[in-house]
Every structure is written in structure tokens, then in C-alpha cells.
LOTORKOL-225874 format. One line per field, with one value per atom (N, C-alpha, C): residue number from 1; atom name; x, y, z. Coordinates in steps of 0.001 Angstrom, whole numbers. Each point is the difference from the previous one (the first is absolute). Example, Ala and Ser with C-alpha at 12.3 -4.5 7.8 and 13.67 -1.06 7.14 Angstrom:
<atoms>
i = 1, 1, 1, 2, 2, 2
at = N, CA, C, N, CA, C
px = 13190, -890, 900, -350, 820, -770
py = -5690, 1190, 1200, 1050, 1190, 1090
pz = 7800, 0, 0, -720, 60, 730
</atoms>
This chain:
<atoms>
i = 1, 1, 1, 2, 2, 2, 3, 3, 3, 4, 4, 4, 5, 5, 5, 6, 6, 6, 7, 7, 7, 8, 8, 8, 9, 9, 9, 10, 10, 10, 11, 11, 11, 12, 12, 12, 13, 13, 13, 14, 14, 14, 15, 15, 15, 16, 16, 16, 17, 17, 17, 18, 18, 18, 19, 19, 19, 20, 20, 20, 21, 21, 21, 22, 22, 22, 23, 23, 23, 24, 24, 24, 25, 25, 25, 26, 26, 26, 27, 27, 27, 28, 28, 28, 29, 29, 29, 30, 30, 30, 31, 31, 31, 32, 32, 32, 33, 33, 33, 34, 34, 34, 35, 35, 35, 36, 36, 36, 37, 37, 37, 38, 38, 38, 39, 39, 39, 40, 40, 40, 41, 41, 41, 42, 42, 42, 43, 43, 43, 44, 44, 44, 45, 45, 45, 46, 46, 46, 47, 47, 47, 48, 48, 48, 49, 49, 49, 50, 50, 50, 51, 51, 51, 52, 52, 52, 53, 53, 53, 54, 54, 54, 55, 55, 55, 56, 56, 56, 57, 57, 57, 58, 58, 58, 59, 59, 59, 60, 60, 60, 61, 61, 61, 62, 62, 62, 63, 63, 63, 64, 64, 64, 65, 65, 65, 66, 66, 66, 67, 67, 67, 68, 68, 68, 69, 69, 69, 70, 70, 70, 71, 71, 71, 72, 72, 72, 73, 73, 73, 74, 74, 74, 75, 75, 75, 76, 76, 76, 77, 77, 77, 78, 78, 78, 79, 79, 79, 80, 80, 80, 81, 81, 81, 82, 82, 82, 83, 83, 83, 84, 84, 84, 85, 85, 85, 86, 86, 86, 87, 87, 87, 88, 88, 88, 89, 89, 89, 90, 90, 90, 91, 91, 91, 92, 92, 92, 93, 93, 93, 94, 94, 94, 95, 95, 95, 96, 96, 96, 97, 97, 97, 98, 98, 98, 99, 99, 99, 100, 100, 100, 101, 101, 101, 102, 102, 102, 103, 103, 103, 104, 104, 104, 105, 105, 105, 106, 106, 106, 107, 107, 107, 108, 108, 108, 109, 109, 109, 110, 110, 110, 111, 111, 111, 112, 112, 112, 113, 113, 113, 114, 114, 114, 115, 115, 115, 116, 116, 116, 117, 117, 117, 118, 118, 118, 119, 119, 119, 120, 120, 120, 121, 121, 121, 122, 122, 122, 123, 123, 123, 124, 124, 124, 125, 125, 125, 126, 126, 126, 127, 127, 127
at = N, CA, C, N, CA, C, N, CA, C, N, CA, C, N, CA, C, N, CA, C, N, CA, C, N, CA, C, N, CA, C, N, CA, C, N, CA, C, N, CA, C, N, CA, C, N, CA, C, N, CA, C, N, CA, C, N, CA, C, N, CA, C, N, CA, C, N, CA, C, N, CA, C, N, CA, C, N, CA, C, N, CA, C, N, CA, C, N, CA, C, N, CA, C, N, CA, C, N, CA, C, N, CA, C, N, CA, C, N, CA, C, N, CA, C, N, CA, C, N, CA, C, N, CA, C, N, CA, C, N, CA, C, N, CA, C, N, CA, C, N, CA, C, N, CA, C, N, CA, C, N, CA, C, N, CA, C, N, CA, C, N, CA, C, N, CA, C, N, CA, C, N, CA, C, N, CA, C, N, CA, C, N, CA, C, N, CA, C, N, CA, C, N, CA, C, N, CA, C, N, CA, C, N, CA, C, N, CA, C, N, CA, C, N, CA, C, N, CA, C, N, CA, C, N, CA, C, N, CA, C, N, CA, C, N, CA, C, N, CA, C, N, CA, C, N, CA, C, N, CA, C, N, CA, C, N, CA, C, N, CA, C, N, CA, C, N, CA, C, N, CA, C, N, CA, C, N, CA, C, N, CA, C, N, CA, C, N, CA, C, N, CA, C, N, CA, C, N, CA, C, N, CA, C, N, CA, C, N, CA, C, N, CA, C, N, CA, C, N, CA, C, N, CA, C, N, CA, C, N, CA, C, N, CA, C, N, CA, C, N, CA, C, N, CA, C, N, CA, C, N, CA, C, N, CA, C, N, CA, C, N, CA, C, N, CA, C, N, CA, C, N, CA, C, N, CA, C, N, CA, C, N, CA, C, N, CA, C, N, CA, C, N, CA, C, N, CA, C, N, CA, C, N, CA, C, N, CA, C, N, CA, C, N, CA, C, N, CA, C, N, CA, C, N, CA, C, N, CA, C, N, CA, C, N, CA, C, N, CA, C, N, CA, C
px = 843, -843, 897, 111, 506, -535, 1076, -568, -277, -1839, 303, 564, -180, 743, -236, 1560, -764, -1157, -959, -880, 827, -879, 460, 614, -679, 144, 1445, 62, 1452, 1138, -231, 964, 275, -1079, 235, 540, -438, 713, 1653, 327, 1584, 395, -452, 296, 322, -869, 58, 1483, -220, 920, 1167, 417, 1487, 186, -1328, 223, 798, -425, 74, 1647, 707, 1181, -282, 926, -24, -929, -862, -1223, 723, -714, 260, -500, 1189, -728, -192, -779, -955, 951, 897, 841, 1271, -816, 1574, -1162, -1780, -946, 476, 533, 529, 903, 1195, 1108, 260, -1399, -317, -786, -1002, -283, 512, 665, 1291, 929, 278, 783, -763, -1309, -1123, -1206, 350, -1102, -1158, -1040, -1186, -1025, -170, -760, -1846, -705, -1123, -802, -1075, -711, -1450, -302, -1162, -901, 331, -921, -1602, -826, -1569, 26, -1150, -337, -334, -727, -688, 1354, 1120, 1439, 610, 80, 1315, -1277, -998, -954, 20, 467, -141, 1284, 1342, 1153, 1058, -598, 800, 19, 1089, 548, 2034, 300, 1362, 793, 1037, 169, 789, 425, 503, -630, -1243, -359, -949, -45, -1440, -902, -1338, -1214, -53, -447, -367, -733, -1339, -1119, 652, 472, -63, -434, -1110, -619, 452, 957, 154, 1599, 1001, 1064, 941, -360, 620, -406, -343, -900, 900, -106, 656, 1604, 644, 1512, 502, -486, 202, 951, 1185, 160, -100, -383, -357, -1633, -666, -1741, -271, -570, -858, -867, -123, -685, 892, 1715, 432, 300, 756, -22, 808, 769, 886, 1362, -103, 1440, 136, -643, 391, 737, 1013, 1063, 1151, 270, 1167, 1085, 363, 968, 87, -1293, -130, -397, 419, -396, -801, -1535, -866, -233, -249, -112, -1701, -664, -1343, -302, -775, -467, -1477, -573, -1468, -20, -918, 308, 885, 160, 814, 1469, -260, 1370, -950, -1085, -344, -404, -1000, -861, 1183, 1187, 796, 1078, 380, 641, -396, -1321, 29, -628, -455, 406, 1135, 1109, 700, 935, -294, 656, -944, -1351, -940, 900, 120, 1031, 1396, 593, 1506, -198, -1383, -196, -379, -72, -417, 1180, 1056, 1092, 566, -971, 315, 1192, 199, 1183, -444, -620, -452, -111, -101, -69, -956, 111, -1599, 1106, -924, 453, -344, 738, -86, -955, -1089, -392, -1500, 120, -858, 103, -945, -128, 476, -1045, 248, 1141, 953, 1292, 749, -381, 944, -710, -1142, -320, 13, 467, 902, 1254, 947, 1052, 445, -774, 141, -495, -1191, -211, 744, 901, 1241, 887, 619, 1317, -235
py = -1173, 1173, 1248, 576, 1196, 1747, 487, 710, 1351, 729, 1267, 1002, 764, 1405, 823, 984, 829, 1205, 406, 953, 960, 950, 1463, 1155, -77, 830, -799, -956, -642, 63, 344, 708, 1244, 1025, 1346, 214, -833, 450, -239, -1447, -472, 1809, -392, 1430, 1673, 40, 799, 202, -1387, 304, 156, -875, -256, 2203, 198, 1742, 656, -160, 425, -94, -1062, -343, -815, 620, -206, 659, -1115, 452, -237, 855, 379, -1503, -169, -1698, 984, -1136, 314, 939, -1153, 883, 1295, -3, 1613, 1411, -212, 702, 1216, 384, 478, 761, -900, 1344, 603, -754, 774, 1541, -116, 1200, 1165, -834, 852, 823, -533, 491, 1137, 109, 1006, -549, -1505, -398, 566, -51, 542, -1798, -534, -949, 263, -758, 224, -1398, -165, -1026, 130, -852, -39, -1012, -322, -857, 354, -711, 370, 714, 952, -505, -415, -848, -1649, -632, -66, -723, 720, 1729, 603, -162, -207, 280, -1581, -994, -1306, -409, 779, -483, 1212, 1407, 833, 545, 1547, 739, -733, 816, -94, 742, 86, 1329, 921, 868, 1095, 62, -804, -248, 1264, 374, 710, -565, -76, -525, 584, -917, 822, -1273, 390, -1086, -394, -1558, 145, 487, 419, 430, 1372, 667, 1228, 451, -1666, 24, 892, -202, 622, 1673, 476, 1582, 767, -760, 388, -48, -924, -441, 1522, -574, 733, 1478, 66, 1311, 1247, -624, 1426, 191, -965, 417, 845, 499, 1218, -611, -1148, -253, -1232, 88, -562, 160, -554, 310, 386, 809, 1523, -1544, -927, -1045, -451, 144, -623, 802, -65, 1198, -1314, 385, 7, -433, -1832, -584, -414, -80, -875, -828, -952, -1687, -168, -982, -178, -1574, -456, -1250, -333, -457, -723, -1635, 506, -977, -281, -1281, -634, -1170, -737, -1070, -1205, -486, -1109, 615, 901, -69, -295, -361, -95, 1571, 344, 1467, 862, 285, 569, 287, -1432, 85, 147, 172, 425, 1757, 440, 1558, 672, -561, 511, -416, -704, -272, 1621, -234, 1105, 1846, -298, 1225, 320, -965, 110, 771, -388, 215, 1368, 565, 1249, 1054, -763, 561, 348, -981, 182, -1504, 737, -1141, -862, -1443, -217, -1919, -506, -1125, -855, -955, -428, -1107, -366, -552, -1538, -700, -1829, -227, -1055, -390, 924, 1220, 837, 569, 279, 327, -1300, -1308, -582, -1205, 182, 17, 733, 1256, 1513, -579, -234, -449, -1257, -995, -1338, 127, 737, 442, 770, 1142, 304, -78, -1319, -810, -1294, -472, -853, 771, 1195, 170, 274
pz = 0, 0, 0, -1265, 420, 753, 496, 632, -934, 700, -701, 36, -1568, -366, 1593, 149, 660, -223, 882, -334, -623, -779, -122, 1187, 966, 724, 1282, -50, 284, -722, -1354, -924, 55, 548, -95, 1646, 819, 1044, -97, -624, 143, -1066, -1059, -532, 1035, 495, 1234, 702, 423, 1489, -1324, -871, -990, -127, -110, -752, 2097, 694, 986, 929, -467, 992, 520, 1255, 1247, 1040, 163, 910, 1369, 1181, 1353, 788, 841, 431, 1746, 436, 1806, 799, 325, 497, -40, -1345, -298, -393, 317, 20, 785, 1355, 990, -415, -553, -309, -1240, -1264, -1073, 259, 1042, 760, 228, 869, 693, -648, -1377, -1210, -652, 251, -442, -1312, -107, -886, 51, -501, 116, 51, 757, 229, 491, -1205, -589, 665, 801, 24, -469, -1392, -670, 561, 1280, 86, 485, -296, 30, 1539, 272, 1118, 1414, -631, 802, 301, -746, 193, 1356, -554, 1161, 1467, 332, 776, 658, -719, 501, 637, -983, 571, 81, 192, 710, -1019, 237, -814, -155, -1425, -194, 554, 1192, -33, -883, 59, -626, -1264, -723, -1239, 74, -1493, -325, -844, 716, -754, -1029, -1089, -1070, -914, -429, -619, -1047, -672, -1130, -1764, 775, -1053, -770, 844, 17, 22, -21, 350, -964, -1095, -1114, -32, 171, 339, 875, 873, 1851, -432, -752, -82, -1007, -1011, -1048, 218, -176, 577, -1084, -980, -1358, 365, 740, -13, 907, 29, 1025, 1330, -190, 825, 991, 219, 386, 1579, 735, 913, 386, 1157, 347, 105, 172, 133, -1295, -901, -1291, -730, 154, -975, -339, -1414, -733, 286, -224, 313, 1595, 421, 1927, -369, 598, -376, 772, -721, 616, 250, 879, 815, 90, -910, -373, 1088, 888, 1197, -205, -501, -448, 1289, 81, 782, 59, -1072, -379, -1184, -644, -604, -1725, -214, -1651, -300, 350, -800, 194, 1210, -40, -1087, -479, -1166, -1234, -87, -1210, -159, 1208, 158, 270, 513, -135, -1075, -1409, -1080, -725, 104, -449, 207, 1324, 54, -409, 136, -911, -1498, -868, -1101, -418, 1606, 89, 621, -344, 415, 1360, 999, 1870, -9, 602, 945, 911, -440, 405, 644, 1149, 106, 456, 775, 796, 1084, 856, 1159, -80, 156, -169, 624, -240, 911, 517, 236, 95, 1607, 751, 1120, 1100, -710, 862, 209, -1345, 382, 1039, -283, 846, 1469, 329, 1207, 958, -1003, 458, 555, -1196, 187, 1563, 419, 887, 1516, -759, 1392, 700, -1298, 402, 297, 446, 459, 1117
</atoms>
């Protein structure tokens, strides 16, 4: 029995992350910060309300991520300027990567976090 093709959207994510680098793993979330990243959590929510906030992160809806980043749009936000690397936090590490591939294309500097939140929150409940 062979196995199936992958989906489309398992292609556009590997695509994704390949456009992206080196994504931010759990534990180096902290001193990417610290360095002055701009770290973004899209998660719903029903999510940050069930399992906390990120800290130092700024909310921001996906729906709207590209608007807010954008640092040529008008309707961006007063941290989105020109060459700050931005650190994309979803729950697991998928919708992340492929908004923040969405933003690279838009000329932000941009990555997403392994795993998602609740990597970053494993991570720092084992040490």
C-alpha cells in the first residue's frame, strides 16, 4: 500500500518554513527578546484565556497581522519599523509559519517560533 501524496497545504507550509531560516526554538524565545525582537502572539482568544498570556509578546489577531506589521502601511503599529525582527507565536508552530513566510514577502524580518506557545510553555515548565 503506498502511502499518500502530501496535501497542498503541507507543501506550502514545508515551503514556508524552507523561505524563513532559522526559526526561534522554546528556549532561546527569552534572549531573542531581550535582543529587542518584536514577538507577536496570534493566538485566538479562547487559546491566550485558556492557557495564559506570552510574556513580553504583543497580541495581535491574525486577521490583521499583515496591516499592524507592515511598516510602509498606515495602519501599523508604533513597534513595527524597519529592519526589527519579528518573532510570530500561534499555538503550535503551523499558522505561524506560514504568516510569518506571508511577512517576509512583505519585506519584515521575519520568523515564527517552533512548536508554538505550547512548546515555549513546556520548555519553560521543564527547567
Amino acid at each position: 500500500m503506498s502511502a499518500s501524496p502530501p496535501s497542498r497545504i503541507d507543501l506550502r507550509l514545508a515551503e514556508a518554513r524552507a523561505a524563513l531560516g532559522p526559526r526561534v526554538r522554546p528556549g532561546e524565545l527569552a534572549a531573542v527578546l531581550a535582543e529587542g525582537a518584536l514577538v507577536v502572539d496570534t493566538r485566538p482568544a479562547d487559546q491566550r484565556a485558556a492557557d495564559g498570556p506570552l510574556p513580553g509578546a504583543v497580541v495581535i489577531d491574525r486577521n490583521v497581522l499583515e496591516w499592524r506589521l507592515d511598516p510602509t502601511c498606515p495602519h501599523r503599529i508604533p513597534e513595527a519599523v524597519p529592519g526589527r525582527r519579528v518573532v510570530i507565536v500561534c499555538n503550535e508552530g503551523y499558522s505561524s509559519s506560514l504568516a510569518a513566510a506571508e511577512l517576509r514577502r512583505l519585506g519584515v524580518d521575519a520568523t515564527d517560533l517552533e512548536g508554538g506557545f505550547q512548546a515555549w510553555r513546556a520548555a519553560v515548565r521543564d527547567r
